[in-house]
C-alpha positions as a Markdown table, in Angstrom:
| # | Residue | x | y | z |
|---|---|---|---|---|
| 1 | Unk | 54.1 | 54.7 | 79.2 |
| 2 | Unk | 56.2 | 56.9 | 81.4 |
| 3 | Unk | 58.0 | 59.8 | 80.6 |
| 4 | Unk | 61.0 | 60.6 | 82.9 |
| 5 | Unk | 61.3 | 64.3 | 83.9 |
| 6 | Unk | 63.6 | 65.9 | 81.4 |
| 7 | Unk | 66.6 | 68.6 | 82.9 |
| 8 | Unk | 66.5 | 72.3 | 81.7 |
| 9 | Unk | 69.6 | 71.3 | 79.6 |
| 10 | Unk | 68.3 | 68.7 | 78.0 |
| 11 | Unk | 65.5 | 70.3 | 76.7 |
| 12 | Unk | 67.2 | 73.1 | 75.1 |
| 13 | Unk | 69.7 | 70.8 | 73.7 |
| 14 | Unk | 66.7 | 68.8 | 72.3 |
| 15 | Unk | 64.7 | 72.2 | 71.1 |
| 16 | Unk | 67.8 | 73.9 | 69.8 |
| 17 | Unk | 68.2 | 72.2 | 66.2 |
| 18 | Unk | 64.1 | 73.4 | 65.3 |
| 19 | Unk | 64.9 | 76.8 | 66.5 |
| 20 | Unk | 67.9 | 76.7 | 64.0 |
| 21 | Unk | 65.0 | 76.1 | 61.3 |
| 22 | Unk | 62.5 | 78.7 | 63.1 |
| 23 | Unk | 65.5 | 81.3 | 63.2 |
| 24 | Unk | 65.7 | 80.2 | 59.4 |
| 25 | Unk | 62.3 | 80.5 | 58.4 |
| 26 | Unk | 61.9 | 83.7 | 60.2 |
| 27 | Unk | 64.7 | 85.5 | 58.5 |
| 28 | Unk | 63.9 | 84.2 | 55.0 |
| 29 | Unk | 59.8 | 85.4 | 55.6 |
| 30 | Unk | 60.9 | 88.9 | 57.1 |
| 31 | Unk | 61.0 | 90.7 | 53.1 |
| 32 | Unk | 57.6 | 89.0 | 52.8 |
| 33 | Unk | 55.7 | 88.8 | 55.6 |
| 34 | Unk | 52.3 | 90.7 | 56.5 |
| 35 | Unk | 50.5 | 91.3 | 59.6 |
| 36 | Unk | 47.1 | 89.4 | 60.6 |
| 37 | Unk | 44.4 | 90.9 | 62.2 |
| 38 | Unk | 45.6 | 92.4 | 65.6 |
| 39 | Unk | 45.4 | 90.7 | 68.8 |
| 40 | Unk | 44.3 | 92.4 | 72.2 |
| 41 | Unk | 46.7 | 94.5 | 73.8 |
| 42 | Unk | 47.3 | 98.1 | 75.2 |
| 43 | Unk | 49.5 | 98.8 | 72.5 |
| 44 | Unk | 51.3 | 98.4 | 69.3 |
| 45 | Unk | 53.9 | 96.2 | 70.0 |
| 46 | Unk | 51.6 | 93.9 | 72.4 |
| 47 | Unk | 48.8 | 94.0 | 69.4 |
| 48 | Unk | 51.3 | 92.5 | 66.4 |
| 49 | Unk | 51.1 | 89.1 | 65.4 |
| 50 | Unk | 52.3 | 87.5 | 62.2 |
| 51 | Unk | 51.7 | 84.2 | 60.3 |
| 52 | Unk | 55.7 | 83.4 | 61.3 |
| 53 | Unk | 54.6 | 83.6 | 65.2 |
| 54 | Unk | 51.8 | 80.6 | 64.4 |
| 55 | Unk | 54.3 | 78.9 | 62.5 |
| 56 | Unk | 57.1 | 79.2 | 64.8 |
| 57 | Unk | 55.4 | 77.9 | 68.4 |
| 58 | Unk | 53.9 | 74.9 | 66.2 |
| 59 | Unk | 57.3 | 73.7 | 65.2 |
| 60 | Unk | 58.1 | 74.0 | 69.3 |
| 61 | Unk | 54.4 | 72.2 | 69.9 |
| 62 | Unk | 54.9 | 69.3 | 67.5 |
| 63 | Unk | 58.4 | 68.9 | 68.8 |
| 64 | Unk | 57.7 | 68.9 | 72.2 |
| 65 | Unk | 54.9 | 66.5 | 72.1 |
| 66 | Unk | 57.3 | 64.3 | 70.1 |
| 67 | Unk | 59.7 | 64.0 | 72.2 |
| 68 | Unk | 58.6 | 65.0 | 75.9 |
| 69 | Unk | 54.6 | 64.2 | 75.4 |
| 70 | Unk | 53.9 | 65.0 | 79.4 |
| 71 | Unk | 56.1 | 68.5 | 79.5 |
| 72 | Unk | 53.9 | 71.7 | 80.5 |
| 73 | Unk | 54.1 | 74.4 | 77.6 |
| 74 | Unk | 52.6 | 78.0 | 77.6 |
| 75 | Unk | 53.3 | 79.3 | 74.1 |
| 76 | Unk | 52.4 | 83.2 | 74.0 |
| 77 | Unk | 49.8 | 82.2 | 71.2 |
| 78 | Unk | 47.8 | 79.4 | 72.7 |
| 79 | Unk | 44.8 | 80.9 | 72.2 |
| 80 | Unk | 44.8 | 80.6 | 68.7 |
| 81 | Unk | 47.0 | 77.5 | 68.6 |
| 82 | Unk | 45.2 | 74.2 | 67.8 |
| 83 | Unk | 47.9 | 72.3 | 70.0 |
| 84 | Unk | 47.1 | 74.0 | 73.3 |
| 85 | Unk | 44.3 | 71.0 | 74.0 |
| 86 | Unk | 47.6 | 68.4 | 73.8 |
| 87 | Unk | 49.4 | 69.9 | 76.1 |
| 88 | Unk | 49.3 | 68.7 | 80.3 |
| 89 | Unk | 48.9 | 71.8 | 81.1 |
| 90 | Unk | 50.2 | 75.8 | 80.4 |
| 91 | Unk | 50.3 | 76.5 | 84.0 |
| 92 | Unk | 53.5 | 76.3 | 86.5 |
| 93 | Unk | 53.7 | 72.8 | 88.8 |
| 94 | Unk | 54.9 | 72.0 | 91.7 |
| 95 | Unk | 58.8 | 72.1 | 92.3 |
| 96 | Unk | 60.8 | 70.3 | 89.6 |
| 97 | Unk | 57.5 | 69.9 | 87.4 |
| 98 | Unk | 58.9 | 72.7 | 84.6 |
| 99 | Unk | 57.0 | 74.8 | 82.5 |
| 100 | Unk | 58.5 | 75.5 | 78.9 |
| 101 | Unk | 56.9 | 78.7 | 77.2 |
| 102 | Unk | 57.9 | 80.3 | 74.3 |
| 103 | Unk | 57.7 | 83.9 | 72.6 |
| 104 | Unk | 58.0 | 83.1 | 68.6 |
| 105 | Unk | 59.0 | 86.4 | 67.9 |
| 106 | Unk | 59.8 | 88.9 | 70.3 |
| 107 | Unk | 60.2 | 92.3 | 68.8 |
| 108 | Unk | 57.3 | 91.7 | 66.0 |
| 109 | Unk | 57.0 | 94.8 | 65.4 |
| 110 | Unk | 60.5 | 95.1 | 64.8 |
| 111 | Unk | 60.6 | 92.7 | 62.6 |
| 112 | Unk | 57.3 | 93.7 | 60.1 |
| 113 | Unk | 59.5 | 97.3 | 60.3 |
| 114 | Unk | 62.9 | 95.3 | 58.9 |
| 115 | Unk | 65.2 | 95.8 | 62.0 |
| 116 | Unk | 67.0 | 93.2 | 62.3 |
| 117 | Unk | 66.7 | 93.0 | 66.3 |
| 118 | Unk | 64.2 | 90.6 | 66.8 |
| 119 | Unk | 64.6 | 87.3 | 68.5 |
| 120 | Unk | 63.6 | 83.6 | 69.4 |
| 121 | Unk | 63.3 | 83.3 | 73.2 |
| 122 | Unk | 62.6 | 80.2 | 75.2 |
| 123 | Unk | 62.5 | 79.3 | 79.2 |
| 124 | Unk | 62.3 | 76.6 | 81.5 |
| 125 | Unk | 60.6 | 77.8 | 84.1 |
| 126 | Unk | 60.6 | 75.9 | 87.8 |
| 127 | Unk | 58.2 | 77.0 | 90.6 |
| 128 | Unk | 60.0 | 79.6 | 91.7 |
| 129 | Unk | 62.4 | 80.9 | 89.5 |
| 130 | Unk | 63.7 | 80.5 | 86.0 |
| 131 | Unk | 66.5 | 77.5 | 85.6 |
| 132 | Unk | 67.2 | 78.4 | 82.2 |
| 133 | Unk | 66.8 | 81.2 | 79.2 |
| 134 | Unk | 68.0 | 80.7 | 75.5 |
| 135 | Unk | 67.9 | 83.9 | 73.6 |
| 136 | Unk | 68.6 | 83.5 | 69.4 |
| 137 | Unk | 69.2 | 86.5 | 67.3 |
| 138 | Unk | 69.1 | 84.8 | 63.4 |
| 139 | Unk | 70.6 | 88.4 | 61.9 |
| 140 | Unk | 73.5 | 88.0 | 64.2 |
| 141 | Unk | 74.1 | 84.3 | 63.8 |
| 142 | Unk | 74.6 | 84.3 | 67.6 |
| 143 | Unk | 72.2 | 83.3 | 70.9 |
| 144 | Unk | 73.0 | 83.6 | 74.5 |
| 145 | Unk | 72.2 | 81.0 | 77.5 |
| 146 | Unk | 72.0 | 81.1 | 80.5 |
| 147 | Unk | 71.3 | 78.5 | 83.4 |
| 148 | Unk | 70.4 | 79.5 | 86.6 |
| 149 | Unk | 73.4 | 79.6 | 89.5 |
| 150 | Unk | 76.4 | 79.5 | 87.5 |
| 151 | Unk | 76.9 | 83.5 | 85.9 |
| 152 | Unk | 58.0 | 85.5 | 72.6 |
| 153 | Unk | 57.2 | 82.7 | 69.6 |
| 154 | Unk | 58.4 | 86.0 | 68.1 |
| 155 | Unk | 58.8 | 87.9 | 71.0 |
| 156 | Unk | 58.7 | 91.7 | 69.3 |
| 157 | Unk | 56.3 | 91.0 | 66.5 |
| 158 | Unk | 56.0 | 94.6 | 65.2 |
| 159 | Unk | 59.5 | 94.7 | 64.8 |
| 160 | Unk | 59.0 | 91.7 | 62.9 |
| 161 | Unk | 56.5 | 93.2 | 60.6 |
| 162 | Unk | 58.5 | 96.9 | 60.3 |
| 163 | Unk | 61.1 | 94.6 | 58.9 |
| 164 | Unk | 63.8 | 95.7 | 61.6 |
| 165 | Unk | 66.3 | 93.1 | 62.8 |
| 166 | Unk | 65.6 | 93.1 | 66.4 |
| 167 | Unk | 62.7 | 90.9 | 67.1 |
| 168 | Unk | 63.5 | 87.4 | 68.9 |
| 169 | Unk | 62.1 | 83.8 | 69.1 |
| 170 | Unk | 62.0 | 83.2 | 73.1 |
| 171 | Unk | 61.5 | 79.7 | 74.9 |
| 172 | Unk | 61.7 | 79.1 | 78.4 |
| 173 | Unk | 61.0 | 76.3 | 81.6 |
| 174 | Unk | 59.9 | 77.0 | 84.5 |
| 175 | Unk | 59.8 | 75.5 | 87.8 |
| 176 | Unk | 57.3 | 76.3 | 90.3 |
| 177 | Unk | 59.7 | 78.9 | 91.9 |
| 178 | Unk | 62.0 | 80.7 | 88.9 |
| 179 | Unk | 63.0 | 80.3 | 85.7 |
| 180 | Unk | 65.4 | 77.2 | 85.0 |
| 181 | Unk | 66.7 | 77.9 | 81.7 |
| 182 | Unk | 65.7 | 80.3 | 78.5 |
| 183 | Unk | 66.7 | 80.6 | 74.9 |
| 184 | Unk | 66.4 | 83.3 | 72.9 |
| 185 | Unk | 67.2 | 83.8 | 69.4 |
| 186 | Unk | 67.4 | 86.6 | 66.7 |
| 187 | Unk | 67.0 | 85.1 | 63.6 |
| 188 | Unk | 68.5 | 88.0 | 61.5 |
| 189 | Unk | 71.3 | 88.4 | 63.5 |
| 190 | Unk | 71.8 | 84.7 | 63.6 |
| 191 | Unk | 73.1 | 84.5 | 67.1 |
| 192 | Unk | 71.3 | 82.8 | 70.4 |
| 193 | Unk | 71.8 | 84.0 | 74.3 |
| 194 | Unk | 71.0 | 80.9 | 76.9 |
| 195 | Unk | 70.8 | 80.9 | 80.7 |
| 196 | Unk | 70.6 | 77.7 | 83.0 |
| 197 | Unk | 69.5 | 78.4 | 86.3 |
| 198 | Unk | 72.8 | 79.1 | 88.2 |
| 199 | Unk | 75.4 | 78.4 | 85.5 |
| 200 | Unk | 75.3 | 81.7 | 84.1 |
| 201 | Unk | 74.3 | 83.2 | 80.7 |
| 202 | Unk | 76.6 | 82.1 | 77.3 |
| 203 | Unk | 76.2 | 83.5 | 73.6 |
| 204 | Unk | 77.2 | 81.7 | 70.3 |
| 205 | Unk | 76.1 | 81.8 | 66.6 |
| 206 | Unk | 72.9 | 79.5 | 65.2 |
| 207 | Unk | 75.7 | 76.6 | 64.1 |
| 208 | Unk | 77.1 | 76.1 | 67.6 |
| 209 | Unk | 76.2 | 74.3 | 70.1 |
| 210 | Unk | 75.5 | 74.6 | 73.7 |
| 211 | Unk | 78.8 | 73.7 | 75.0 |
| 212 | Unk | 80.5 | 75.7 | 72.2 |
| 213 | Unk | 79.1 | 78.7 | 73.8 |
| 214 | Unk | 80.9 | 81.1 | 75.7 |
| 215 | Unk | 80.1 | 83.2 | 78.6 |
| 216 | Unk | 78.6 | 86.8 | 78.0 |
| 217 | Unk | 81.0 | 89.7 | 79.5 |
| 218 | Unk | 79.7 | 92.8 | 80.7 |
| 219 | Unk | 82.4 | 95.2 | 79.6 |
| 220 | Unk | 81.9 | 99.0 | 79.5 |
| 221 | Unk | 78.3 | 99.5 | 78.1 |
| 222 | Unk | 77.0 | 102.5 | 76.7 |
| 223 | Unk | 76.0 | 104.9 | 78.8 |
| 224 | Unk | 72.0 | 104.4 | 77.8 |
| 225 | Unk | 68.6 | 103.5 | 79.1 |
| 226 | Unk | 65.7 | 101.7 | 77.2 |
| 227 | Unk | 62.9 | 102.4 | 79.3 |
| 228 | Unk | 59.7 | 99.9 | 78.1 |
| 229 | Unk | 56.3 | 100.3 | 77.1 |
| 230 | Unk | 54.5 | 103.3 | 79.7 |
| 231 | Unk | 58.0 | 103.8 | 81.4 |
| 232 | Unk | 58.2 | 107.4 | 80.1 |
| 233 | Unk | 57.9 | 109.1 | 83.0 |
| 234 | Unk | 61.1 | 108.2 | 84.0 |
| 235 | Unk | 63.1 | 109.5 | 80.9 |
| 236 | Unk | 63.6 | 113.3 | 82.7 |
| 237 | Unk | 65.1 | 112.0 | 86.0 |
| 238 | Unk | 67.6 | 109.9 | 84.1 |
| 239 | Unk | 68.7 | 112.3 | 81.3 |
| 240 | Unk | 71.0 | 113.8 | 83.2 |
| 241 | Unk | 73.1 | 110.7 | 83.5 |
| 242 | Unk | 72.2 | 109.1 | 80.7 |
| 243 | Unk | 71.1 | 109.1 | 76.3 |
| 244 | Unk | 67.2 | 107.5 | 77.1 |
| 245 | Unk | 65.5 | 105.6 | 74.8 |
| 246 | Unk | 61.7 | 105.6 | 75.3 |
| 247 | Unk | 60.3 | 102.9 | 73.2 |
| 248 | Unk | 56.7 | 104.1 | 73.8 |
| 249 | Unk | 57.6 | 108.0 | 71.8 |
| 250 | Unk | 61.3 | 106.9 | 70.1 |
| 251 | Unk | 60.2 | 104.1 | 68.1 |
| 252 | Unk | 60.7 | 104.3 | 64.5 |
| 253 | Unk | 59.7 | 102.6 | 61.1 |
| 254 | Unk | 63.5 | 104.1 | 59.9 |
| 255 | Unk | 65.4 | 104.0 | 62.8 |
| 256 | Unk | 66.1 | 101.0 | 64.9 |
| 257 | Unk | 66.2 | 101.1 | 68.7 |
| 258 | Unk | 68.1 | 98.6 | 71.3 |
| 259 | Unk | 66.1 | 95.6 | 72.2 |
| 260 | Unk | 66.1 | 94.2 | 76.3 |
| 261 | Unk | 69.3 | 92.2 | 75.4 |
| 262 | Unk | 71.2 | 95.4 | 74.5 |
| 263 | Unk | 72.8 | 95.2 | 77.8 |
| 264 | Unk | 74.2 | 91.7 | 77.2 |
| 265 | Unk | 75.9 | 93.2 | 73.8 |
| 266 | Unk | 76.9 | 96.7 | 75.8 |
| 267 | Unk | 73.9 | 98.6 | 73.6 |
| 268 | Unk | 72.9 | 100.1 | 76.6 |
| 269 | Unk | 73.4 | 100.0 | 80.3 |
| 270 | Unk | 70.2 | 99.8 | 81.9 |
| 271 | Unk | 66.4 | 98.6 | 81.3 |
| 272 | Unk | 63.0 | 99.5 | 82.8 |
| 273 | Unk | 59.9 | 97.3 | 82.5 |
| 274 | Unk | 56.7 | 97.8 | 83.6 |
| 275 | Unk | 56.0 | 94.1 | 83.9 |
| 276 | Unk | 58.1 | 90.9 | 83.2 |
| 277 | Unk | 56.2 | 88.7 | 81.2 |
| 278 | Unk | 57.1 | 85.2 | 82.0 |
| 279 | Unk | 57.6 | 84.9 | 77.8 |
| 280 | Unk | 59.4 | 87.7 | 77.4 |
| 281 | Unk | 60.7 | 90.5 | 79.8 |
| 282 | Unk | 60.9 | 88.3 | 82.7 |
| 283 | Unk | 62.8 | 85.7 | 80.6 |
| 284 | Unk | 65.1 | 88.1 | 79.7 |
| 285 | Unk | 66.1 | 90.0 | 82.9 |
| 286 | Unk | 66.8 | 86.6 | 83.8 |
| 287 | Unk | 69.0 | 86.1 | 81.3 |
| 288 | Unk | 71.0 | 89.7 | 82.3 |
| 289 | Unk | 70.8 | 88.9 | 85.9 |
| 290 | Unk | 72.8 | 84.9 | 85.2 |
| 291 | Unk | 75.4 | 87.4 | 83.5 |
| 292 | Unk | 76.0 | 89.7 | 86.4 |
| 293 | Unk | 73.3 | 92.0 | 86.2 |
| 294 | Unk | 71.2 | 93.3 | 88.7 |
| 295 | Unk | 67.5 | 92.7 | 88.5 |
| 296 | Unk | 64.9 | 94.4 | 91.0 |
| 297 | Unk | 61.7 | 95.3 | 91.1 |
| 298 | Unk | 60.7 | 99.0 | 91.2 |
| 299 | Unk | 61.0 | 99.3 | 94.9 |
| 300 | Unk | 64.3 | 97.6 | 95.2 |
| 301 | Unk | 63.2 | 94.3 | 95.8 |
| 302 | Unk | 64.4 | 90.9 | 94.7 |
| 303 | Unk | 61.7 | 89.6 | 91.8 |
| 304 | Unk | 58.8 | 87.5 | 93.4 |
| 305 | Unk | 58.7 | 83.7 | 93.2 |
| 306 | Unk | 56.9 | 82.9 | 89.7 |
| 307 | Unk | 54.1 | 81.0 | 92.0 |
| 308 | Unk | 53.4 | 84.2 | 93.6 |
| 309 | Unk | 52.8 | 85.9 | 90.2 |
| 310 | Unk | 49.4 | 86.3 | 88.3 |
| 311 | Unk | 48.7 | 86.5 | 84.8 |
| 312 | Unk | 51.8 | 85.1 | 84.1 |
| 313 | Unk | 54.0 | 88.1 | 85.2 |
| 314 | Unk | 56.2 | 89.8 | 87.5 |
| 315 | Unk | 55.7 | 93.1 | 88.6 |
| 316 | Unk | 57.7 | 96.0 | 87.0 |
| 317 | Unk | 61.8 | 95.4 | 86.6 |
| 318 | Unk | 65.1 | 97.5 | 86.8 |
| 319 | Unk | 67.9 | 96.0 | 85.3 |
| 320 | Unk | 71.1 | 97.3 | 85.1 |
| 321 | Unk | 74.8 | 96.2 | 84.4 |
| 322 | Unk | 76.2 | 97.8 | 87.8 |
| 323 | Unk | 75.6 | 99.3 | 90.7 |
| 324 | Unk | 75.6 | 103.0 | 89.7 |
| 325 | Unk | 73.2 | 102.5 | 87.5 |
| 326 | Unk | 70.9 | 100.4 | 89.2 |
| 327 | Unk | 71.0 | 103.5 | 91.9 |
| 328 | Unk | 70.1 | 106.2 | 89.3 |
| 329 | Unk | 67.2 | 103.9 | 88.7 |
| 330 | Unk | 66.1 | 102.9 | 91.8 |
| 331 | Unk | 66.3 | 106.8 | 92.8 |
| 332 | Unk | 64.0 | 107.4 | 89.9 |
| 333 | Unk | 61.4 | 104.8 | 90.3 |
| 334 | Unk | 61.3 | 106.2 | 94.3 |
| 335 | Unk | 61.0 | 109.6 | 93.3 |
| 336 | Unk | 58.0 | 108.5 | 90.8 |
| 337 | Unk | 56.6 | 106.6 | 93.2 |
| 338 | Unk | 56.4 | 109.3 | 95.7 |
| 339 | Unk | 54.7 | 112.2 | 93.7 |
């Protein structure tokens, strides 16, 4: 039997009511939940994993094979995922052949800590580019959206475990080129951000639906920088400017920092990656750059078609909410580049 090709929309408007239960689940575990053995990775945040990230991209799996049995899907535990073999494929197509990945919780860390930043995030991914991002936060009881042209299962899993708020369930599709829509979620929170490739990025709580959403606003964020995981260097040229929070040395088990999607809530004004994970940081510049953001990479450049990618990543990211601040940073990541 054939499977007609399903639009960005339609498959986060068919994944949104399990993310509701994940964002659910999630929230209700985060008092009780433990870490499992680590996983590879060059550091703490990248090494967290939890039973709730398992449990969280196999509701996604058994869903998607449910209802669209021939999608692409590159959960960000498919390694250990007993699915994976079910699956067409977890690498990008050609054009208009999407990839859906997910980050089950996004901020682990975060949430074994107990901030409540965490979130759900998933994409669709096209070829190219992204064509759509849902972000959920369950704390919140909001999400933003955004689809592109129009504006982790647990993607932070040691925030997760710390038991802060701010970790995320992330799910995206992908064409061959960008992303075409993501949806990330913070379950303590309970709120979701979503992007659609061109239609810009939209916020609402867990109950609403897509077209109940409204459109995010960039208006007058703090004047502060997260810089990622090995981004420290660039915490002296910017504190002139700007309050810097280095996640690498500032992380807490007390005290809760910003997440990426601070600067669609205002938290700060300005992001530096390293690398853009398809899952995660990628997903999520893409959902600031459908609200008006701008998104480079280090040297000023616009982001790489996803085909051109390896390993499932873009090279390092600015983001920032205007054009001052995407100067400061540029000027810094120059000046880095050119001692």
């Amino acid at each position: 039997m054939s499977h007609p090709t399903p639009t960005p929309r339609q498959i986060l408007e068919t994944l949104l009511p399990y993310l509701r239960v994940a964002a659910g689940y999630a929230r209700q575990l985060q008092p009780l939940i433990r870490a499992l053995p680590a996983k590879d990775g060059d550091n703490f945040f990248a090494e967290a994993l939890t039973d709730a990230d398992l449990s969280i991209q196999t509701l996604v799996e058994v869903a998607l094979l449910g209802t669209f049995p021939n999608i692409r899907f590159y959960g960000e535990e498919h390694e250990l995922s007993g699915n994976t073999k079910y699956f067409r494929s977890i690498e990008l197509g050609e054009k208009g052949d999407y990839l859906v990945t997910l980050d089950p919780i996004d901020g682990t860390k975060f949430y074994l800590d107990g901030h409540n930043n965490y979130q759900i995030i998933l994409t669709v991914l096209n070829s190219d580019e992204f064509e759509a991002v849902l972000a959920i936060s369950p704390t919140l009881n909001t999400y933003y959206y955004a689809l592109r042209g129009t504006l982790d299962p647990i993607d932070g899993t040691k925030f997760y475990l710390d038991g802060h708020n701010n970790y995320q369930i992330i799910l995206t599709v992908l064409n061959s080129d960008e992303f075409e829509a993501v949806l990330a979620i913070s379950p303590t929170l309970n709120t979701y951000y979503y992007a659609l490739r061109g239609e810009g990025t939209f916020t609402g709580s867990l109950e609403d639906n897509l077209d109940a959403c409204v459109p995010v606003q960039l208006n007058s964020p703090e004047p502060i920088i997260l810089l990622g995981w090995g981004m420290s260097e660039f915490k002296p040229l910017l504190q002139k400017n700007y309050d810097v929070i280095d996640v690498g040395n500032d992380y807490s088990l007390e005290t809760q920092i910003p997440n990426h999607n601070g600067i669609l809530s205002g938290c700060v004004c300005g992001t530096v990656l390293r690398s853009g994970k398809f899952i995660d940081g990628a997903a999520l510049a893409f959902l600031a750059q459908e609200a008006g953001c701008i998104v480079t990479t280090h040297d000023g450049s616009s982001p790489p078609p996803l085909n051109t990618c390896e390993n499932y990543s873009r090279p390092g990211l600015l983001v920032a909410a205007s054009e001052s601040v995407h100067r400061h940073l540029l000027e810094a990541a120059k000046t880095l580049k050119n001692v």
